[in-house]
LUMPA-943163 format. One record per atom (N, C-alpha, C, O): residue in three letters; x, y, z. Coordinates in pm, whole numbers, plus 50000, padded with zeros to 5 digits. Last residue first. Layout:
N
alaXYZ
...
***
This chain:
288
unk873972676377893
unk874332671677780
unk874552657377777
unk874902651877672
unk873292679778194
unk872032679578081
unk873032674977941
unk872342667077876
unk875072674678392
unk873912666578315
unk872722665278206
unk871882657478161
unk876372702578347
unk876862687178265
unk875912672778256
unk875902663978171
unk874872716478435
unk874552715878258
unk875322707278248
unk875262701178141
unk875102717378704
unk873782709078658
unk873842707478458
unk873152700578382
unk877892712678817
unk877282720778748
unk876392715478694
unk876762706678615
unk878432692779173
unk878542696779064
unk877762712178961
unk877172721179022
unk877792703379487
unk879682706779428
unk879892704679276
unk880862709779220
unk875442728479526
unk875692714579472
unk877162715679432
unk877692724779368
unk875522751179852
unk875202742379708
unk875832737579625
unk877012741079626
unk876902761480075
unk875652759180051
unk874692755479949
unk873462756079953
unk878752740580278
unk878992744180144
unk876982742180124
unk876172732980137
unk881482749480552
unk880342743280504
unk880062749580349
unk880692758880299
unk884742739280648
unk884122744780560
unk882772743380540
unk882652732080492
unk885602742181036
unk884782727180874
unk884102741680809
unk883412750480861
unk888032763281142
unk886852758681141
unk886312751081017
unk886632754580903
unk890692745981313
unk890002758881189
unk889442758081179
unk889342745981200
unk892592754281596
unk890902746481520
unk890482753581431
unk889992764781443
unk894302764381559
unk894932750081614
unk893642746081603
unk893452733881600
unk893682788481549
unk894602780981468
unk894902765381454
unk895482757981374
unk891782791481762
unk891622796281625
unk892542789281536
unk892022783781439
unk893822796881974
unk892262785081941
unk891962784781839
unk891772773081805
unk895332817881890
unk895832808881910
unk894972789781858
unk895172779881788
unk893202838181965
unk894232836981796
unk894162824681762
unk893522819181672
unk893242838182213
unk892072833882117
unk892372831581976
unk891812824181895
unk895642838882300
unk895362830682354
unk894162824682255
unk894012812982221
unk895622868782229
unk896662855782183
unk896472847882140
unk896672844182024
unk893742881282407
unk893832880582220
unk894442871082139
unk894112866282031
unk894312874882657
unk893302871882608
unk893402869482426
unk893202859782353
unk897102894382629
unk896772878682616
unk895812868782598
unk896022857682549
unk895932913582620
unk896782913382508
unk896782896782499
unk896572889282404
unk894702917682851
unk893602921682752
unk894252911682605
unk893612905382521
unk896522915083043
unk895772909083034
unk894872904582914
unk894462893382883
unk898272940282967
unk898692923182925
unk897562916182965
unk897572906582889
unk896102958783074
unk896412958282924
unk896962946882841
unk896662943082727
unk896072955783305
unk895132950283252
unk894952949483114
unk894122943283048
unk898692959983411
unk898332943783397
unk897102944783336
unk896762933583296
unk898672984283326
unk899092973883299
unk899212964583299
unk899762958083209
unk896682994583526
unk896343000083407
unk897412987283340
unk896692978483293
unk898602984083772
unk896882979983758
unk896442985783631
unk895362980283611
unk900083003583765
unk900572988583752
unk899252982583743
unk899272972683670
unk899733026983816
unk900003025483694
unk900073011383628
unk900113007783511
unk898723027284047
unk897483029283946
unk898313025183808
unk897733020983708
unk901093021384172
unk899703015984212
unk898963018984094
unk898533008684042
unk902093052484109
unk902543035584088
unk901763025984049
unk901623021783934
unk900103066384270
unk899973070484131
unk900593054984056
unk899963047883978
unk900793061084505
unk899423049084436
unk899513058184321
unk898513055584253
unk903523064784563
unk902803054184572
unk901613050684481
unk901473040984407
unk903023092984477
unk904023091584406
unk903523071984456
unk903143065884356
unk901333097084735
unk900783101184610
unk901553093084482
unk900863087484397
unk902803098384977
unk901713092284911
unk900983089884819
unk900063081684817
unk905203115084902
unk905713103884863
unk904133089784856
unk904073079184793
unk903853139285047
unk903933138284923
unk904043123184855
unk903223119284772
unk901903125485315
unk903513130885238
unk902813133685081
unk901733131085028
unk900043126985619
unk899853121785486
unk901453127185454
unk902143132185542
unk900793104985912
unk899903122785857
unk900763113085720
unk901433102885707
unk899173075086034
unk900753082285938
unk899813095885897
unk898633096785865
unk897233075286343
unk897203074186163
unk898783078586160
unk899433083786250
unk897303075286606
unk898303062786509
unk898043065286370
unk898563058286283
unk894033088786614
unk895363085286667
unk895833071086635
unk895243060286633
unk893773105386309
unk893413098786460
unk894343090786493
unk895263086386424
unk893853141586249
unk894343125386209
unk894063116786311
unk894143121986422
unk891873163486073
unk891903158686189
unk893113143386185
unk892913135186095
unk891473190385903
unk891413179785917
unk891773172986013
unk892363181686077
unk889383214585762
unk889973209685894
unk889793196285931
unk888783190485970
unk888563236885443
unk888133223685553
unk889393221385610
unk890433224385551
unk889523257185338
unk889373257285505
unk888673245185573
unk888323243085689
unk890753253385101
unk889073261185123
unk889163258185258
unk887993254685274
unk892743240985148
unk893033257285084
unk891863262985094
unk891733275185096
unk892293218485187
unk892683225785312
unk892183244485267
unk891643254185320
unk891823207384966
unk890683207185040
unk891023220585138
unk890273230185158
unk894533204684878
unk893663215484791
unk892443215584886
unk891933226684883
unk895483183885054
unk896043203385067
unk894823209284958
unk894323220184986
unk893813165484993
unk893873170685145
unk894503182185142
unk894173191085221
unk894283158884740
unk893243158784747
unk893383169284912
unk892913180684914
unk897563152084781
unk897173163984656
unk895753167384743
unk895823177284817
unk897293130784913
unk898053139484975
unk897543153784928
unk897223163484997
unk895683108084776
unk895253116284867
unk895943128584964
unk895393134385058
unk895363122584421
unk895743115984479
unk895453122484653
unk895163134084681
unk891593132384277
unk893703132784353
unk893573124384410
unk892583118184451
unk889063127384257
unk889833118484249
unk891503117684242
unk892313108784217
unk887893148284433
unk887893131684500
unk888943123284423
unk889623114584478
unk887483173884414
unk888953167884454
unk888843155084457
unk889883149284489
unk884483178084429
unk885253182184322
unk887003174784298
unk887533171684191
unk884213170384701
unk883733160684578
unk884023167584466
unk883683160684370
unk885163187284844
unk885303172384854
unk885123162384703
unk885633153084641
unk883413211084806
unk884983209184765
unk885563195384779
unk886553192984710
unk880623197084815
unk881053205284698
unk882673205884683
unk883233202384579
unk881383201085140
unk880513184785058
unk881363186184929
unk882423180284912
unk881523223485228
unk882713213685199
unk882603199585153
unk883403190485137
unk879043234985190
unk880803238185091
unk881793229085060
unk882503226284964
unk877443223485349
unk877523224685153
unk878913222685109
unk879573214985041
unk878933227385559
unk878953215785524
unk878603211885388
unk879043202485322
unk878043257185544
unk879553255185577
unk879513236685487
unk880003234785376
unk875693260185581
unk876143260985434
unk877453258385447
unk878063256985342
unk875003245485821
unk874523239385692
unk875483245585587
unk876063237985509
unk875853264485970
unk876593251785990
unk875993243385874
unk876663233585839
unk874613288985927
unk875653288485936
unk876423272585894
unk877293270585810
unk872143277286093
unk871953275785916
unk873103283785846
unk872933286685727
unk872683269586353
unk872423265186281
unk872293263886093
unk872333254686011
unk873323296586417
unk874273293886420
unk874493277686337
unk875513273086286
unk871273315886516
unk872023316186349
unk872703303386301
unk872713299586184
unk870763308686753
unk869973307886646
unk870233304086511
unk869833295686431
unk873243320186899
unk872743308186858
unk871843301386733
unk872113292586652
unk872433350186835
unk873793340686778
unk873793327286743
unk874093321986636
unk870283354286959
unk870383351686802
unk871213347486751
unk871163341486644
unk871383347887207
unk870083337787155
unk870163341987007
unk870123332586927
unk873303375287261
unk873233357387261
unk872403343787155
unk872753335287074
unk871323388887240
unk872083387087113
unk872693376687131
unk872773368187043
unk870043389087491
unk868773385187340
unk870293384887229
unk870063379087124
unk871933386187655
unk871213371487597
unk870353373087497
unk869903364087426
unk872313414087666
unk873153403587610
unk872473389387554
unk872513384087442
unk870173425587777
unk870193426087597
unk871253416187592
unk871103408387498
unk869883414287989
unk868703408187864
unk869573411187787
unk870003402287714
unk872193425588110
unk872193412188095
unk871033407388010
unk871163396387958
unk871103453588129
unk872373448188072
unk872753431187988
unk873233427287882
unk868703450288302
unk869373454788157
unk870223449288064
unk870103442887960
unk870453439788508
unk869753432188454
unk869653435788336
unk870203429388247
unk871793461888547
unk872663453788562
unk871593442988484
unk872093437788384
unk870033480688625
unk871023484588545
unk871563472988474
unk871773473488353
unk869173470588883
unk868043470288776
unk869153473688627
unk868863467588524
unk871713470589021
unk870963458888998
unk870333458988882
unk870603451388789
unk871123502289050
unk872823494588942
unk872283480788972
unk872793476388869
unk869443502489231
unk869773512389090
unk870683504988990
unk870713503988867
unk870453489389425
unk869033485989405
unk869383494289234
unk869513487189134
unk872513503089514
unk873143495489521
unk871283484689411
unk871413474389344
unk871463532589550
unk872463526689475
unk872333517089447
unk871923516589331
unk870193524489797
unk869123530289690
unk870503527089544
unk870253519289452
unk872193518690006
unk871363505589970
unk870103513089808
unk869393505889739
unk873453544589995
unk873923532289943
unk872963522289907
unk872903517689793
unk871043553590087
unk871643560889981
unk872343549789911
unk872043545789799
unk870693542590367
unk869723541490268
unk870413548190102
unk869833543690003
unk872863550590501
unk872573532590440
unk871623530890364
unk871493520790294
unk872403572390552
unk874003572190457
unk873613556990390
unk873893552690278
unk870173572290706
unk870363580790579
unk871293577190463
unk871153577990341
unk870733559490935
unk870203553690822
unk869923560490711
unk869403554490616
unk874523565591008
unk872893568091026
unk871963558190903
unk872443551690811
unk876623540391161
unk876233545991032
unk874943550491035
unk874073542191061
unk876983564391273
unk877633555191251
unk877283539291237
unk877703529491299
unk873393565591456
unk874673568791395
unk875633553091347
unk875443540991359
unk870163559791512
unk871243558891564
unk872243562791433
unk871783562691319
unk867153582791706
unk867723576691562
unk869343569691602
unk869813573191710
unk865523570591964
unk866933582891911
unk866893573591752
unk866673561991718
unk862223572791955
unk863293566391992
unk864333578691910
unk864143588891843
unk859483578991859
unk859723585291999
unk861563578491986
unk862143586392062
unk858103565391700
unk857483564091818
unk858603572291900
unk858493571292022
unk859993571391459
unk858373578991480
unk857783578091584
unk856913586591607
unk861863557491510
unk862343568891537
unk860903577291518
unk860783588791561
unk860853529491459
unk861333532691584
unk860793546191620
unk859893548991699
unk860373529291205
unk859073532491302
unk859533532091421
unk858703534291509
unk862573534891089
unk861593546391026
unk860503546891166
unk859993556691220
unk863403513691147
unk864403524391176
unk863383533491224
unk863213538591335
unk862513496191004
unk862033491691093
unk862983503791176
unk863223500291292
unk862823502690692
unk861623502990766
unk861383501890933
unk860343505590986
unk865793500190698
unk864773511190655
unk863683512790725
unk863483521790807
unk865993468890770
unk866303482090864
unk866243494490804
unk866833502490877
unk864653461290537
unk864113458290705
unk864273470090749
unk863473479190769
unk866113467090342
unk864643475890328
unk863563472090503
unk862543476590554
unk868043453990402
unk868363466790377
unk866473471190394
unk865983479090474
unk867393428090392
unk867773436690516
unk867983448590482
unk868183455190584
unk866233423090096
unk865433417990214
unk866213428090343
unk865443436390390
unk869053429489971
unk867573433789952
unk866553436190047
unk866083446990080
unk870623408490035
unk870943423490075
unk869163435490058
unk868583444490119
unk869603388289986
unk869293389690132
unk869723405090182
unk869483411490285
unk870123390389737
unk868533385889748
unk868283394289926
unk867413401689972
unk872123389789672
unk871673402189668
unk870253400689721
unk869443409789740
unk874153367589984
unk873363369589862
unk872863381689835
unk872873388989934
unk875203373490198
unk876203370390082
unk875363370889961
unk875813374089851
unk874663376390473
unk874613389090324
unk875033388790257
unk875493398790203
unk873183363890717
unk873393363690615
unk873733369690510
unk872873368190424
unk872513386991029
unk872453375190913
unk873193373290814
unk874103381490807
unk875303389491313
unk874633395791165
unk874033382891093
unk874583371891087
unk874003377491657
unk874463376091495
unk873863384191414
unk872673387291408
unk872413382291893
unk873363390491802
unk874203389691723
unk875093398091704
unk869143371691972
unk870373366391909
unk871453383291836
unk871103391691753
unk866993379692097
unk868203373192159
unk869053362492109
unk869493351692150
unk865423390691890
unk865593399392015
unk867103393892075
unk868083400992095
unk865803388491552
unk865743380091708
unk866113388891798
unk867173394991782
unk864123411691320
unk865603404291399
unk865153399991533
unk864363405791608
unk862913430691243
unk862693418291170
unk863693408891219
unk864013398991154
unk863073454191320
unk863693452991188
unk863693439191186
unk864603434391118
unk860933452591556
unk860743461491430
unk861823459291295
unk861443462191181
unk862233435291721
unk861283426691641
unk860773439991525
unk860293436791417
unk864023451291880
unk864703446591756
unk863673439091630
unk863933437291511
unk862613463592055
unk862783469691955
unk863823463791865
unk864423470691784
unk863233439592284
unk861953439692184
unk861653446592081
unk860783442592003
unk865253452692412
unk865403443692347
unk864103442792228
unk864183445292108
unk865723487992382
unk864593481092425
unk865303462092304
unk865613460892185
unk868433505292354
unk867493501892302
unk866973490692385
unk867763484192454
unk870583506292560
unk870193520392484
unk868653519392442
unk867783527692471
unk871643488792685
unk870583488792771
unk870163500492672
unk869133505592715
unk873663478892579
unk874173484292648
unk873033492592732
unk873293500792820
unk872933455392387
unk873583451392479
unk874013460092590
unk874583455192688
unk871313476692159
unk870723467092273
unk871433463392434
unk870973465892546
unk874013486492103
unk873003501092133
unk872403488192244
unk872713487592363
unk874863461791967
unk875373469692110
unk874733481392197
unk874893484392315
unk872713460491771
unk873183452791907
unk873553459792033
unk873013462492141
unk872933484691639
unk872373482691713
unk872073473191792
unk871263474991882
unk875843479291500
unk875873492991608
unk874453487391726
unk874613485991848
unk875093455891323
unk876253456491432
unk875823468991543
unk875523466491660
unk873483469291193
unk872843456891232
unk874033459391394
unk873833462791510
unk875243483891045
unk874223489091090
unk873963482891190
unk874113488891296
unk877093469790900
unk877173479691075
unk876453485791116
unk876633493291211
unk875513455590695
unk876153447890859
unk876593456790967
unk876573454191087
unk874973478590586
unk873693468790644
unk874373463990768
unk874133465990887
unk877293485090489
unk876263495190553
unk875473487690656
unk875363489990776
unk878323460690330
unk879103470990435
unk878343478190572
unk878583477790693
unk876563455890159
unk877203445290241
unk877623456890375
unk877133458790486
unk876633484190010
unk875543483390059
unk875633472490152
unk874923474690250
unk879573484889921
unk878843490690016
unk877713490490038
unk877493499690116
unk878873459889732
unk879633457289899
unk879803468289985
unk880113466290103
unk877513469289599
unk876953455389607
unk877823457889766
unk877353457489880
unk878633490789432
unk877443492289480
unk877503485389566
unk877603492189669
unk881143472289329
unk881153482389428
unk879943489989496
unk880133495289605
unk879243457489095
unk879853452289240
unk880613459489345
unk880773453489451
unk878863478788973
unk877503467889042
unk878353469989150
unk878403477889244
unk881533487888820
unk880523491588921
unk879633489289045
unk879583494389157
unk881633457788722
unk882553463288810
unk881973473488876
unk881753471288995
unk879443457588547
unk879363451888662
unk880343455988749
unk879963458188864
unk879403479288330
unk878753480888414
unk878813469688572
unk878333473088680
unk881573463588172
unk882143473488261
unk881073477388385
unk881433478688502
unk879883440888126
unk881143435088190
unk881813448688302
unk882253448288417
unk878083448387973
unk877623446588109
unk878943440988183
unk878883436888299
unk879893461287776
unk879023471887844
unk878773464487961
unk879083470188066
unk880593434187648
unk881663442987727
unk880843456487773
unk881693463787825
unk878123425587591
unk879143419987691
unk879863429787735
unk879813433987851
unk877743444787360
unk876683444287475
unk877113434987589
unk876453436287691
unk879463439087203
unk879713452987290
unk878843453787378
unk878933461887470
unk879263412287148
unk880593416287205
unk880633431687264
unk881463436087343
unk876713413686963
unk877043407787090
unk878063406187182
unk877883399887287
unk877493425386765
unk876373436186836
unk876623429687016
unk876683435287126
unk879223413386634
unk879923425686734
unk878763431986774
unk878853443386817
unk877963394286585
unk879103389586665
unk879163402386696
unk879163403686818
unk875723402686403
unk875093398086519
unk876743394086640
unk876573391686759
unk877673411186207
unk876883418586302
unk876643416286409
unk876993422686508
unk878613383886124
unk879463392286154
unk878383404086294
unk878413404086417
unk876293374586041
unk876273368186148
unk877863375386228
unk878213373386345
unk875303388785787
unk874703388985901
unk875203383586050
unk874663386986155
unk877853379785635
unk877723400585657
unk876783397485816
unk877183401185927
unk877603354285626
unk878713359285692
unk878693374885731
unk879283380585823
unk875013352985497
unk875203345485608
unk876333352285713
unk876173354985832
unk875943362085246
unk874883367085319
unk875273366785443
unk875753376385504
unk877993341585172
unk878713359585178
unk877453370285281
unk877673380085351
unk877013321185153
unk878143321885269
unk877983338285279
unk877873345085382
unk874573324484949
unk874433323385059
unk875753322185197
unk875433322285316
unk877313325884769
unk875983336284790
unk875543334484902
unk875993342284986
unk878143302084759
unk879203313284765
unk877993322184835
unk877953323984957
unk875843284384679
unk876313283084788
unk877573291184808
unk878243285784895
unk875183294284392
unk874253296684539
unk875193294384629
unk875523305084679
unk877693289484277
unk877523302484259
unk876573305284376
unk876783314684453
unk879683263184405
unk878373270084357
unk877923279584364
unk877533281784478
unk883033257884434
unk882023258484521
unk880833263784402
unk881343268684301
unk884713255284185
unk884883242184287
unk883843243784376
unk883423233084420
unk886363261383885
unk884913266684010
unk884623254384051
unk884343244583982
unk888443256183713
unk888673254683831
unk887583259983910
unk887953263684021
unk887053257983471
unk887623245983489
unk887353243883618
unk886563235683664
unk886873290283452
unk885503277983458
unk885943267783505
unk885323264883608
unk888243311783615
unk888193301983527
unk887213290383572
unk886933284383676
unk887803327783833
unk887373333083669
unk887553321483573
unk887033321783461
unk888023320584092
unk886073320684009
unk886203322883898
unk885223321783824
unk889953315084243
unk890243305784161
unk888953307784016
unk888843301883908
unk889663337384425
unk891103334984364
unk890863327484260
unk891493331084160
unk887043332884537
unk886793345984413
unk888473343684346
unk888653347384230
unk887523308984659
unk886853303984557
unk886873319484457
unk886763319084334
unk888913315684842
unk889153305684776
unk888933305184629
unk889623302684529
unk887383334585013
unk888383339684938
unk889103328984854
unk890013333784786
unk885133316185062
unk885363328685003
unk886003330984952
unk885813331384830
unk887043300985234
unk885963294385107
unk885933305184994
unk886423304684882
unk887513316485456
unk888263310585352
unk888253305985246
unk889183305985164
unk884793325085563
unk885993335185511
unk887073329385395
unk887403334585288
unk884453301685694
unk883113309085549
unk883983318385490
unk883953319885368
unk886313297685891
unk886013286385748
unk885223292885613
unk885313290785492
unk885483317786035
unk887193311885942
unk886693304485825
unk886723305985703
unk883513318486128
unk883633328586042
unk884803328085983
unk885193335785895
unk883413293686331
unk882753296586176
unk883303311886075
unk883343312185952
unk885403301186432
unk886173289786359
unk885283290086227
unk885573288686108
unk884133317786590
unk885803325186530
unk885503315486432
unk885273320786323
unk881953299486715
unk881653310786626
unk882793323986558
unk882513334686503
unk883193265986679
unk883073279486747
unk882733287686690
unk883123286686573
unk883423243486542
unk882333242886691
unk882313253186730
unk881523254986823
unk883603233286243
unk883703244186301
unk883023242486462
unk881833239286463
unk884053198486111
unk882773206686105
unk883463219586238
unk883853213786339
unk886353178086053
unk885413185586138
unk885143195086141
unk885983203386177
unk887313152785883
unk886863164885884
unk886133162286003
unk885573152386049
unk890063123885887
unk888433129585918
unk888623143385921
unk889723148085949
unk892923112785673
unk892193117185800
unk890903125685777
unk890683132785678
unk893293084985507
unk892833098885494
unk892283103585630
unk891323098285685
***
């Protein structure tokens, strides 16, 4: 007989509770055939309205932060964009004697280094964008040219974007995980009534044969598994140990028959000593 397994996905749970279901209202009007428990139908049908919900509350709050990120991420690389030519222009502004080397220690940059930093992270887009904001702001108050291409107007707009659709973006991402986390949650006392069920349909079928026993199991959505080198099951398994059963009901019947014989038999060949519980004469012949 091959092994059951228990659902691992939240499709596979709502297969299995679905099937049971509809299993069991096909087969519910006759008494004979009620194979699951009036509680444990009840609690699937609860279980399944609630945990349906909680699946499409949590599929549109994915697919909202899924569309909102495509956005993000056009925020994300013009603000990449801005920062690094920013950074870029005023080097060269430096290298060409425009700006004061030492007016680079206002945006927070090595006087004598002209590498762009780092901007692969949002962390660092963060951190330089609000440098060269700030450190623009106090140039151009002491007296300096503001610079172009890209002004810091156009980089601040982007980089204010790009900060806007972050906070958006996080949004986004709680509410997913709070329906996440209830999914999970659920997902436990989902997996209990599932294993009711199929305790209950198991053990209603136990004593088919095992080909019979494994399709009627199937029909409630338990999932079976064969391991490796088992024979999958036939019909012709059944038509075997039904045999099997018949030949074991018969030998125990000649068994039984011969026992009887056999005791007959003892019986004949030892009869049993007459015993005698009083006198073999009649006492009035002694009296005359």
């Amino acid at each position: 007989m091959p092994y059951r397994r228990l659902p691992n996905t939240d499709q596979a749970r709502l297969r299995a509770l679905r099937t049971a279901i509809e299993a069991n209202e096909k087969h519910g009007g006759i008494v004979s055939e009620i194979v699951i428990s009036h509680k444990s139908i009840q609690d699937a049908k609860v279980f399944l309205n609630q945990f349906e919900k909680l699946m499409a509350q949590y599929q549109q709050a994915l697919g909202a932060q899924v569309e909102a990120n495509k956005t993000y991420q056009k925020a994300v690389k013009n603000a990449r964009l801005y920062i690094s030519h920013f950074i870029q222009v005023l080097n060269m502004c430096v290298q060409r004697n425009e700006i004061k080397r030492e007016a680079k220690r206002l945006y927070k940059l090595e006087p004598d280094s002209f590498a762009v930093p780092d901007l692969t992270s949002e962390a660092t887009l963060l951190k330089w964008g609000q440098n060269l904001i700030d450190g623009e702001a106090e140039r151009t108050n002491a007296g300096g040219t503001p610079l172009y291409n890209p002004t810091i107007a156009k980089l601040k707009v982007h980089y204010d974007i790009f900060k806007d659709y972050k906070t958006n973006q996080k949004t986004f991402q709680t509410s997913t995980n709070r329906y996440l986390n209830e999914v999970a949650q659920t997902r436990d006392v989902g997996d209990n009534i599932i294993l009711r069920i199929w305790d209950e349909v198991e053990a209603k079928f136990a004593d088919l044969p095992p080909y019979s026993r494994l399709k009627k199991c199937q029909s409630y959505g338990l999932v079976y598994y064969y391991r490796r080198g088992e024979n999958e099951l036939t019909p012709e398994d059944d038509f075997i140990q039904e045999k099997e059963i018949e030949t074991e009901v018969d030998f125990v019947q000649e068994t039984e028959v011969e026992k009887e014989i056999e005791h007959e038999t003892v019986i004949q060949n030892n009869p049993p000593t007459p015993t005698f519980t009083g006198s073999l004469f009649d006492e009035s012949d002694f009296a005359r």
